[in-house]
N, C-alpha and C positions, 0 to 999 in steps of 0.2 A: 811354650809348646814343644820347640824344639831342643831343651837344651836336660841334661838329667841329673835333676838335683834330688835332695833328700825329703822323700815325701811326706814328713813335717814340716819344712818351709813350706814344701809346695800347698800342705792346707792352710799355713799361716797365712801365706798369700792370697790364699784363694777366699778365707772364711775376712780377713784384714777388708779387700775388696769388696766382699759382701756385705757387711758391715759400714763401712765408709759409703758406699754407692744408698743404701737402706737408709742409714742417716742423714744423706743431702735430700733425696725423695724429701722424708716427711718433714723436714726443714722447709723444702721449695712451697712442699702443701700447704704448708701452716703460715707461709706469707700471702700464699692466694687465697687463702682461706680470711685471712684478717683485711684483704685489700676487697674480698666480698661484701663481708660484714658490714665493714665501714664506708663502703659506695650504696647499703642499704639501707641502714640506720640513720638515726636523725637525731636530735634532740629529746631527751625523756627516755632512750633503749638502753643506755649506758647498760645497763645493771642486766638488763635479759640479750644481750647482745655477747658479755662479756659471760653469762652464765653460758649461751649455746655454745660459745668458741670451744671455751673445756672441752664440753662436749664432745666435741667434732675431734678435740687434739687427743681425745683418752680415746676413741674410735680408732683414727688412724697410727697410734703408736700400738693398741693392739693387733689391726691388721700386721704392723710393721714387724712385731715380736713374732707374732705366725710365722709369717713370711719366713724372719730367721731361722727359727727353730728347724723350719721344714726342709731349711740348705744345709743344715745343722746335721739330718738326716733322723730327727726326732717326727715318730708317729703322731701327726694331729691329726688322723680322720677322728678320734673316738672324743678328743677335745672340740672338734669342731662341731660334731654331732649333738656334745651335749650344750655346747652354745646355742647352736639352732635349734635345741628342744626348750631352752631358759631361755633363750628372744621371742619364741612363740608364746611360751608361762606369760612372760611377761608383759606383752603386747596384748593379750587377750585381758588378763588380770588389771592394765591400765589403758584400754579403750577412750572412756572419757578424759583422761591429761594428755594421749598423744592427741585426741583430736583438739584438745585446748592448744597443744602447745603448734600443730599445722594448722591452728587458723591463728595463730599468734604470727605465723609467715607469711600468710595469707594479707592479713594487717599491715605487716612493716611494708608489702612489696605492691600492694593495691593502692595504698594508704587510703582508706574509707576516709579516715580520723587522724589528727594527729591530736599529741600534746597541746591545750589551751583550747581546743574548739567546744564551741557550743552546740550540741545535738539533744536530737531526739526521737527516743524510741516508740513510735506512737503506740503499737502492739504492748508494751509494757507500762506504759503512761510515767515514763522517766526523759525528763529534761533536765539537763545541768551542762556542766563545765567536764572536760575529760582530762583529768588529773596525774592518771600512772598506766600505760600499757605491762602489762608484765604477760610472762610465759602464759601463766594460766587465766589470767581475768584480768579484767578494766575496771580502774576503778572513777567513777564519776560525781563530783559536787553537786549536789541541785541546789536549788534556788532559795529553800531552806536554812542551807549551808550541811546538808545532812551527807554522809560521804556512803556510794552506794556502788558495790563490787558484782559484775555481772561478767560470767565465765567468757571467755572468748567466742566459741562455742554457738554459744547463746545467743552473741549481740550478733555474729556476724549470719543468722539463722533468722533474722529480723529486718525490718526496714528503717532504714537510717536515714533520718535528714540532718541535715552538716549548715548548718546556716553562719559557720564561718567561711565558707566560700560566696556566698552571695556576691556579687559584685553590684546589684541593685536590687532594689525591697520594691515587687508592687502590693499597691495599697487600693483598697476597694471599700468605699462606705457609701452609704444612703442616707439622703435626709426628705424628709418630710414636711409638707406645708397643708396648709388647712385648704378645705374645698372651697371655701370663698373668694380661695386668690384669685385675682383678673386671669384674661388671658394674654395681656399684657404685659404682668408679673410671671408668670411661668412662661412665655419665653423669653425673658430676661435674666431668670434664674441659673442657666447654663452659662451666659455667658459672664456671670459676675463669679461663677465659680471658675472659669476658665480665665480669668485676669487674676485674680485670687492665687491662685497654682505657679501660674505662670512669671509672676514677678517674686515669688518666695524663690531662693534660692536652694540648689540640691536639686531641683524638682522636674521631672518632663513630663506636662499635660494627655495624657489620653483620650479621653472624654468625658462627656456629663449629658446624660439623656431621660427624659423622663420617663421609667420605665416602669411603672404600675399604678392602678387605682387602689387604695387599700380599703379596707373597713372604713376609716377615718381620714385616710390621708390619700395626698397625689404623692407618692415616689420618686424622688431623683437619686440615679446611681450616678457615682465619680469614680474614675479608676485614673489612679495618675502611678509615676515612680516617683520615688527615693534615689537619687544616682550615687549610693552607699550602702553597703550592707550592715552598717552601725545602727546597732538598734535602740542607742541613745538619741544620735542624729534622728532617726525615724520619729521618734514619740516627742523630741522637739519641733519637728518641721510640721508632723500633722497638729499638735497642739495649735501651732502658727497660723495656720489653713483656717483650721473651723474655728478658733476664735476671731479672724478677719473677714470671715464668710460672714460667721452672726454681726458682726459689725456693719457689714454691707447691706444683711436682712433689714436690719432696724432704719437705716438711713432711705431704704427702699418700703418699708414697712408691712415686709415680706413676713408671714407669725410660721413659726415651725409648729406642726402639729402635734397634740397631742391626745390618748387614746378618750376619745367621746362618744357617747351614744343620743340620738335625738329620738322621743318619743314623742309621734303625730296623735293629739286626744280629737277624739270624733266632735268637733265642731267647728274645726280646721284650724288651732292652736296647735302649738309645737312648746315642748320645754327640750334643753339640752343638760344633761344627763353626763 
């Protein structure tokens, strides 16, 4: 400032400096920018994590050229004008991929879902495996093995059940005995289900109450857990249950019912039906 050189260095200096100070900026950006990324991301983003970064780096190296040019003492209002008329173009003309790709944000930073989990859509009648998050759509396996792509968008416009977070499954079924059992036998019936339950392992007993007259049958509800959200474990423990229940039936000589009808004929016979 003080001193009076030749006002060629002195832009050399000045534009050298501007330059130098412009290039550490979007260098410092684009380490915080990847230390974002990668504090957000997870397993399965690789590929649309690595697609947004571009992104972000072709963003800020253009703000960064503006910038220059402008100290440069080159006119960008007219460039700038017609950027903000082609970001408008184009933001209207791609409506449906930006909101694909902000709820594709929405996804990494929420995490509804991730990679491997098993959901479902009930509003769309889709259950499967969750195979590939990308910018635009999720792609999902069912059960079929059939591979089924449903826009970001879309799934996150829906109700989600995530049944790989479960931490335990409860379970609720009914069984049925015939109107002939004692009274004896049905209140005997809760507690053999409740020894049943309760020696199976994985398992924590809830209850077992008799809770309706049916057409044909007395009603017992059971509601116990699973202390696992495996839904292999599940279909083996309950297997376990009711095949040692009917075993305890029998040794009790307890009949599970089944659907009958009895017609009274006017002379005070009965046939069952």
């Amino acid at each position: 400032r003080h001193l009076t050189i030749n006002p060629l260095l002195s832009n050399i200096i000045k534009y050298s400096f501007i330059l130098s100070i412009t290039y550490r900026v979007v260098v410092s950006l684009e380490k915080i920018l990847n230390l974002m990324l990668e504090e957000i991301s997870g397993k399965g983003y690789e590929k649309s994590i690595k697609t947004i970064g571009m992104v972000f780096r072709v963003i800020i190296w253009i703000i960064a050229i503006l910038f220059i040019l402008n100290n440069l003492g080159v006119k960008i209002a007219a460039l700038l004008t017609g950027l903000g008329i082609g970001g408008i173009a184009v933001a209207l003309a791609s409506q449906t991929i930006l909101g694909d790709v902000f709820n594709f944000f929405v996804i990494l930073l929420d995490k509804p879902f991730k990679i491997g989990d098993f959901i479902i859509l009930p509003a769309q009648n889709i259950l499967g495996t969750v195979e590939e998050i990308g910018l635009k759509s999720v792609k999902i396996r069912n059960l079929r093995g059939e591979s089924i792509i449903i826009t970001n968008s879309k799934i996150m416009s829906e109700i989600i059940q995530n049944f790989s977070t479960m931490k335990e499954r409860r379970v609720v079924f009914t069984l049925n005995v015939i109107y002939e059992t004692s009274i004896e036998k049905l209140k005997l019936i809760p507690k053999i289900i409740k020894d049943v339950i309760e020696k199976t392992e994985n398992t924590r007993f809830d209850r077992s109450t008799l809770i309706n007259f049916g057409a044909y049958s007395i009603d017992f509800e059971t509601v116990y857990y699973v202390t696992s959200g495996d839904y292999l474990l599940y279909a083996k423990t309950h297997e376990k249950i009711l095949t040692e229940i009917l075993t305890k039936f029998h040794e009790h000589n307890i009949s599970i019912a089944y659907p009958t009808q009895t017609i009274y004929c006017k002379g005070g016979t009965s046939e069952n039906v």
